[in-house]
Structures are given as structure tokens and as C-alpha cells.
C-alpha positions as a Markdown table, in Angstrom:
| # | Residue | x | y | z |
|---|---|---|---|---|
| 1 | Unk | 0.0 | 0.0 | 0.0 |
| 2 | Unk | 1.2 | 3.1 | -0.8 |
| 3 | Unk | 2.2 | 5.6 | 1.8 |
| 4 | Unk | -0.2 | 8.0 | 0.5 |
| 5 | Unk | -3.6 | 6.1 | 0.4 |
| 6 | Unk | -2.3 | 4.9 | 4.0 |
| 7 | Unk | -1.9 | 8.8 | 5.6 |
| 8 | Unk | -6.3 | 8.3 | 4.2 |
| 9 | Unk | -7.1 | 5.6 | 5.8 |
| 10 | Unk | -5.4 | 6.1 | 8.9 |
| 11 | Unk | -7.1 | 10.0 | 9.0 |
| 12 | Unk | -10.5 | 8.6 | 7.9 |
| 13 | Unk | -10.2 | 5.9 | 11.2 |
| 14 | Unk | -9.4 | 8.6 | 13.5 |
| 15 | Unk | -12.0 | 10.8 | 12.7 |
| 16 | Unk | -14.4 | 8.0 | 12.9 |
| 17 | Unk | -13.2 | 7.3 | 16.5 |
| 18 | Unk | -13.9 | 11.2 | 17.7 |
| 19 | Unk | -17.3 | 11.3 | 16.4 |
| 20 | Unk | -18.2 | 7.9 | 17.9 |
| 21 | Unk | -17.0 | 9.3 | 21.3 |
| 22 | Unk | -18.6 | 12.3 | 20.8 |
| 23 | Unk | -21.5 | 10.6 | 20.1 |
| 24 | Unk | -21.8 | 8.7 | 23.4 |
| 25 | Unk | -20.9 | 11.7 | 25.2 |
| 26 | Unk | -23.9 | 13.4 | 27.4 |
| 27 | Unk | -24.7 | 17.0 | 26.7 |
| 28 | Unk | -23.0 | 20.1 | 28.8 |
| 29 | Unk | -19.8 | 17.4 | 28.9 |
| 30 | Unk | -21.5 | 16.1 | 31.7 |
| 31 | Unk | -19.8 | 12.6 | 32.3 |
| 32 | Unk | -22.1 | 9.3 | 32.1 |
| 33 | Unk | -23.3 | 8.5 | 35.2 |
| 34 | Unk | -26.4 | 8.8 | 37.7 |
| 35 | Unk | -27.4 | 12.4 | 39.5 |
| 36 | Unk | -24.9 | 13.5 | 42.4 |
| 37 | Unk | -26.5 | 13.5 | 45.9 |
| 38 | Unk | -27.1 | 17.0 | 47.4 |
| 39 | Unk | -25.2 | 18.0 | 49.8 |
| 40 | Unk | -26.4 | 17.7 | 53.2 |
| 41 | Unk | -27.8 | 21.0 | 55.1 |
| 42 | Unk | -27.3 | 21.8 | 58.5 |
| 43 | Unk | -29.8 | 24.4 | 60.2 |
| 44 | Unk | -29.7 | 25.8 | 63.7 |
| 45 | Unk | -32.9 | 27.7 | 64.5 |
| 46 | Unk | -32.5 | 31.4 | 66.1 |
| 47 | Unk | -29.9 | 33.0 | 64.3 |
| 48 | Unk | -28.9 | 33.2 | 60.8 |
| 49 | Unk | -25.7 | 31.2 | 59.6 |
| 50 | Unk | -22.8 | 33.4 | 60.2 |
| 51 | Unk | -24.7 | 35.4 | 62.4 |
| 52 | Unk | -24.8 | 36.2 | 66.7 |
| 53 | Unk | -26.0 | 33.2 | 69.0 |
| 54 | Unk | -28.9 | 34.5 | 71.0 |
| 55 | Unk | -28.3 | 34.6 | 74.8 |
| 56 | Unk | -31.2 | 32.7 | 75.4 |
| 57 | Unk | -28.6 | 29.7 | 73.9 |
| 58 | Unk | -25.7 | 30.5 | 75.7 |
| 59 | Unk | -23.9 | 30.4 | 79.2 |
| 60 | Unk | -25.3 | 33.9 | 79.7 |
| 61 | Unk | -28.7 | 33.8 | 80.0 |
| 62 | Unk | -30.6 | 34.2 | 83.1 |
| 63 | Unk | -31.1 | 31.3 | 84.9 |
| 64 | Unk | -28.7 | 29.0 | 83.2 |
| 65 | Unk | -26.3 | 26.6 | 85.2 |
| 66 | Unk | -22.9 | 27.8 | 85.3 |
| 67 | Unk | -21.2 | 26.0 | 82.0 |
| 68 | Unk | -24.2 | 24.7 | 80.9 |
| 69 | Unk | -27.8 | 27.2 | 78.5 |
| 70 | Unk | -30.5 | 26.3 | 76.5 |
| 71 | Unk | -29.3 | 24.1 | 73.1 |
| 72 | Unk | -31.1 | 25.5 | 70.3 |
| 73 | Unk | -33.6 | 23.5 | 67.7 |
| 74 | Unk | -31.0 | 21.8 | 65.2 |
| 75 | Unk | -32.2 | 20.4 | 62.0 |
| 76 | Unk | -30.6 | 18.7 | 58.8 |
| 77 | Unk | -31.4 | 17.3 | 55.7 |
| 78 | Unk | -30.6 | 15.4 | 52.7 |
| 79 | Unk | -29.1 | 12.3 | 54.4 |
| 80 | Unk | -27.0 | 10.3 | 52.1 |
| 81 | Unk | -28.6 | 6.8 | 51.3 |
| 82 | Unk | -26.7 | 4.4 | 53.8 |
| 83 | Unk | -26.6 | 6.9 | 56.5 |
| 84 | Unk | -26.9 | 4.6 | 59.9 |
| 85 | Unk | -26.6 | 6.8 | 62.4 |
| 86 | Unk | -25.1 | 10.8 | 63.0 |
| 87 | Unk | -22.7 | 12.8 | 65.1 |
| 88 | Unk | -23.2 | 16.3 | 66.3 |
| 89 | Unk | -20.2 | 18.2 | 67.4 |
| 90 | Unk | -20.2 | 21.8 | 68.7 |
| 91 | Unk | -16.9 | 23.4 | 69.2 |
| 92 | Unk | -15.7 | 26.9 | 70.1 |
| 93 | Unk | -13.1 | 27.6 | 67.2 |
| 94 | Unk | -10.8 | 30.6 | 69.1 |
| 95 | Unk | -10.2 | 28.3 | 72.0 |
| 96 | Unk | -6.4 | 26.6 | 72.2 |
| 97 | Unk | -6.8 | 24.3 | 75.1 |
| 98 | Unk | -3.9 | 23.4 | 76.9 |
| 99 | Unk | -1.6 | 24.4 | 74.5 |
| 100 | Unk | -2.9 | 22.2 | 71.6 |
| 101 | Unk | -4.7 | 22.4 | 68.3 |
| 102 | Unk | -8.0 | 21.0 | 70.6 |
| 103 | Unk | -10.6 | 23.2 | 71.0 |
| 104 | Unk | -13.5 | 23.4 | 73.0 |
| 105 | Unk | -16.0 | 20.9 | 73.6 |
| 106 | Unk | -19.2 | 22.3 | 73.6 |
| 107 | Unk | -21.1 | 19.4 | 72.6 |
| 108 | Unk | -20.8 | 16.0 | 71.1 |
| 109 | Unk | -23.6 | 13.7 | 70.6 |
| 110 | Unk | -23.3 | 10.2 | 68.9 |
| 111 | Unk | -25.4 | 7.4 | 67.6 |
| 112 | Unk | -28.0 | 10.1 | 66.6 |
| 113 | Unk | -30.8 | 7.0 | 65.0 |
| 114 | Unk | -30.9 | 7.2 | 61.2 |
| 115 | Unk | -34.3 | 8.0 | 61.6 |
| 116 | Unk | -33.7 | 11.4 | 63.6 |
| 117 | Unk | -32.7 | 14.7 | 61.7 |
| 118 | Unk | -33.7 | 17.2 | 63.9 |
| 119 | Unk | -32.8 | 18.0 | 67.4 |
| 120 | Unk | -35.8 | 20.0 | 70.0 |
| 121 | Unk | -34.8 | 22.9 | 71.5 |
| 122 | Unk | -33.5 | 22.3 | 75.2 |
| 123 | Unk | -32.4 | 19.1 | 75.4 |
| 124 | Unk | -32.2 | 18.1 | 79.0 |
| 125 | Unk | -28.8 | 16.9 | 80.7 |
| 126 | Unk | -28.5 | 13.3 | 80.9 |
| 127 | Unk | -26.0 | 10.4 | 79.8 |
| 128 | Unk | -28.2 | 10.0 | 76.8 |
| 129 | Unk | -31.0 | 11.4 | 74.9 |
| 130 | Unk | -34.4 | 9.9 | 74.6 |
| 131 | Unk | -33.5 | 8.6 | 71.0 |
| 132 | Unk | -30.4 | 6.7 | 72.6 |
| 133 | Unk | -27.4 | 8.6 | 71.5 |
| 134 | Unk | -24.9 | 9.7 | 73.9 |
| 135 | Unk | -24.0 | 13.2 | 74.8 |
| 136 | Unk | -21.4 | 15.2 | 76.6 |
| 137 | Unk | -18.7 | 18.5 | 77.0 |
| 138 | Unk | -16.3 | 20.3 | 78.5 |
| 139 | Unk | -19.1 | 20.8 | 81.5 |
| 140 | Unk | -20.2 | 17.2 | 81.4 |
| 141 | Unk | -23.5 | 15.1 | 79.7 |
| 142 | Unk | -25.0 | 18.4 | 79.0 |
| 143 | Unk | -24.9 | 20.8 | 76.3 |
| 144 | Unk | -22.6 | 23.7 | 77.5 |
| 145 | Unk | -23.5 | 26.8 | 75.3 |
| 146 | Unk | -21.3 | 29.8 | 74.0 |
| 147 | Unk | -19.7 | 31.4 | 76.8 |
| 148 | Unk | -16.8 | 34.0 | 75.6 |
| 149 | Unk | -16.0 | 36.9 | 77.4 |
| 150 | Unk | -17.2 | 40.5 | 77.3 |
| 151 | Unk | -14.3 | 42.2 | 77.0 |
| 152 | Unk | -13.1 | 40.3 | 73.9 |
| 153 | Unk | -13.7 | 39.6 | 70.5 |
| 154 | Unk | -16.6 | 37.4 | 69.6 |
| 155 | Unk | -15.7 | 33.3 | 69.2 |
| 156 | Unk | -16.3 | 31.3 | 66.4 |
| 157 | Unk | -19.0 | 28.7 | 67.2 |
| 158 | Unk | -19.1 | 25.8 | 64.7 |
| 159 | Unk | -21.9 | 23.2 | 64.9 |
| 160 | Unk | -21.2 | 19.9 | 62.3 |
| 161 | Unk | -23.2 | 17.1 | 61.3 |
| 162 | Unk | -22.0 | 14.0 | 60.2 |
| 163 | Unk | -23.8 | 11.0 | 58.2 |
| 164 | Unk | -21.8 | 8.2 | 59.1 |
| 165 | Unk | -22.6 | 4.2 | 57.5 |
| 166 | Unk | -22.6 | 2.8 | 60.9 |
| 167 | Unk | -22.8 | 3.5 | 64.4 |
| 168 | Unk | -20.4 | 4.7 | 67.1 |
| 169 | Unk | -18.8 | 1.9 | 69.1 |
| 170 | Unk | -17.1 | 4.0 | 72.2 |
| 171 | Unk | -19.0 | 4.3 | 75.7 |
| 172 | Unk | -18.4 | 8.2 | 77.1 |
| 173 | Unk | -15.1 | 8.5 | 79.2 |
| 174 | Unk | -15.0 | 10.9 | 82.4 |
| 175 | Unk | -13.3 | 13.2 | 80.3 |
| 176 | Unk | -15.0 | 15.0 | 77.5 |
| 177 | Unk | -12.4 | 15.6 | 75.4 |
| 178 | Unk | -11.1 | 12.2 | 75.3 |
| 179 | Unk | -14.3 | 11.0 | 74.2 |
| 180 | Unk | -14.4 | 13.6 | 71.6 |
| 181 | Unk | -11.2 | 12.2 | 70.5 |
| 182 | Unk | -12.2 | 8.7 | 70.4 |
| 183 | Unk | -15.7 | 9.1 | 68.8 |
| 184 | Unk | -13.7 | 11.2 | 65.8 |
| 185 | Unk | -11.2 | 8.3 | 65.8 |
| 186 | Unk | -14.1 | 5.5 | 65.3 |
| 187 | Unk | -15.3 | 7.5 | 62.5 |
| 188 | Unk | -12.9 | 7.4 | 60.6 |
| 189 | Unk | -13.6 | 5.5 | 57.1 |
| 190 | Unk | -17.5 | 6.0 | 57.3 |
| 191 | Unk | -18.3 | 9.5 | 56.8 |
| 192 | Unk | -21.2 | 9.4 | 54.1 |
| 193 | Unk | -21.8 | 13.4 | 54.6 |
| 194 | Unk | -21.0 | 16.5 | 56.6 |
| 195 | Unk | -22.6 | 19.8 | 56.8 |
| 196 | Unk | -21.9 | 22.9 | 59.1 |
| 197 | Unk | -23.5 | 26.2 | 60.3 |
| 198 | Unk | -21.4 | 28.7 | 62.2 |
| 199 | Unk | -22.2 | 31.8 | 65.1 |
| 200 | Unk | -20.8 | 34.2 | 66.9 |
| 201 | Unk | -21.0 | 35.1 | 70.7 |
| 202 | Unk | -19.6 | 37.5 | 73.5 |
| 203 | Unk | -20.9 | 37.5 | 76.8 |
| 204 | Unk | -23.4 | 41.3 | 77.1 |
| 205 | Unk | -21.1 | 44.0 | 78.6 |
């Protein structure tokens, strides 16, 4: 075959191989596969995301235990098919405790029921919630709310959500932040999902 007729061929076999991909191809260059799952959403009631806690939710407000406040309603949605159970962590981003990257434990609630994707305002204080998960912080098996200073600048409060594809095998320890630790460490490999909402508090001058 000559070299010539063969440069044809060759170009009229490649060109025959684009179209054919282009062909199979989805429109917008989307790839071939099934819709993504939305994201998860995380909603605190009370206060916009971003926005100042109310008192009423933190360490401040009248007639709150010392270390301890009101939680506020929490809700989330879009669970990620799988999900077996949740994790709720609270944590107050400015703090450096002990001289480490750990911050502080505000709340941490595990084994949350697949079934469950909101939280009531004021939970009570207690080893474990009425749906069975565990809970506890800095202050102990209670939700201990927002509780920086007047005369500083406002903390970062983060509340997160996790969707995890089983449950939580780790019993509370005396200390919170231990238990923190080893709930975060049992989760490892099973996060289906995650979704955050952040505030910002100060104690009233």
C-alpha cells in the first residue's frame, strides 16, 4: 500500500473514532453517570448562619447553670442513602486548650438514629438522649453553650453534622475531650456526609 492512500485511511479511522465518542458523550460534557446526591444541610434555629448566637442559647442567659444554656432546635437534611446513624459536634473555634490544636467541647452527641434529623430545643442533661445517643462537654453530659468573654472579640461557634454508615462503638469517658477524640477516631472511614452552620458570641457587657 502506498504511503499515501495509507496517511487516508489512517485520518478517515481517527476521525471515525472522535465522532463515535462524541456521540456517546452526554450534553453540557456532563460525564455518564447517575445524578450526584445533594449535599447535606445543616440548620440551627434562632440565628442566621454566620450570624450572633442569642443569649437565650448560651452560658449567659438568666437562669442558666454555670457551664451549661439552653441548646437550640437543630435540623438537617438530605441524608445520604446508607446513613446509619449521625454525630453532632459543637466546638468553640478561638479556643487553644492546653496548649494544643483542641478546641473546645461544647457538645458531642453520637449514635444520633438514622431515623432522627432534627434536634428539639432544650435538650435536658443526661447520659443519653431519649432517641439513645450519647452526649457530653467540657461541662459534662449536657450541652454547654457559648460562653466567651465581654471584653473580647466574639468566638467562632461551629456546629457539624455528620452522616456516618454505621454506628459509634465508644462508651463516654470521664473526660470529654477524650471521648471527643475517640468518637472522631471510630469515624474514621464512614463519613457518608458533613454539613456545618457557624455563630458568633460574647458574653453582654
Amino acid at each position: 500500500m502506498k504511503p499515501k492512500i495509507f496517511g487516508v485511511i489512517l485520518a478517515i479511522q481517527i476521525v471515525s473514532l472522535v465522532a463515535a465518542f462524541a456521540q456517546s458523550q452526554p450534553a453540557g460534557g456532563q460525564r455518564a453517570s447517575g445524578p450526584g446526591t445533594p449535599p447535606m444541610i445543616l440548620t440551627v434555629s434562632g440565628f442566621a448562619d454566620g450570624g450572633d448566637i442569642p443569649v437565650k442559647f448560651s452560658q449567659a442567659a438568666p437562669g442558666a447553670a454555670p457551664g451549661e444554656g439552653t441548646s437550640p432546635a437543630i435540623s438537617w437534611a438530605n441524608v445520604p442513602p446508607g446513613t446509619q446513624s449521625f454525630v453532632l459536634n459543637i466546638r468553640d473555634l478561638d479556643v487553644a486548650r492546653n496548649k494544643t490544636t483542641d478546641d473546645q467541647a461544647h457538645w458531642v452527641v453520637w449514635n444520633l438514629p438514622s431515623s432522627t434529623t432534627s434536634l428539639p430545643e432544650g435538650v435536658p442533661k443526661g447520659p443519653k438522649l431519649s432517641n439513645g445517643a450519647y452526649q457530653i462537654s467540657a461541662t459534662g453530659q449536657v450541652y454547654r453553650g457559648p460562653g466567651a468573654g465581654a471584653n473580647g472579640p466574639k468566638h467562632h461557634y461551629m456546629f457539624e453534622i455528620y452522616a456516618l454508615d454505621s454506628t459509634v462503638d465508644v462508651q463516654p469517658a470521664a473526660d470529654a475531650f477524650e471521648t471527643r477524640a475517640n468518637v472522631f477516631k471510630a469515624m474514621q472511614g464512614h463519613v457518608l456526609g458533613k454539613a456545618v452552620y457557624g455563630g458568633l458570641f460574647r458574653r453582654p457587657q
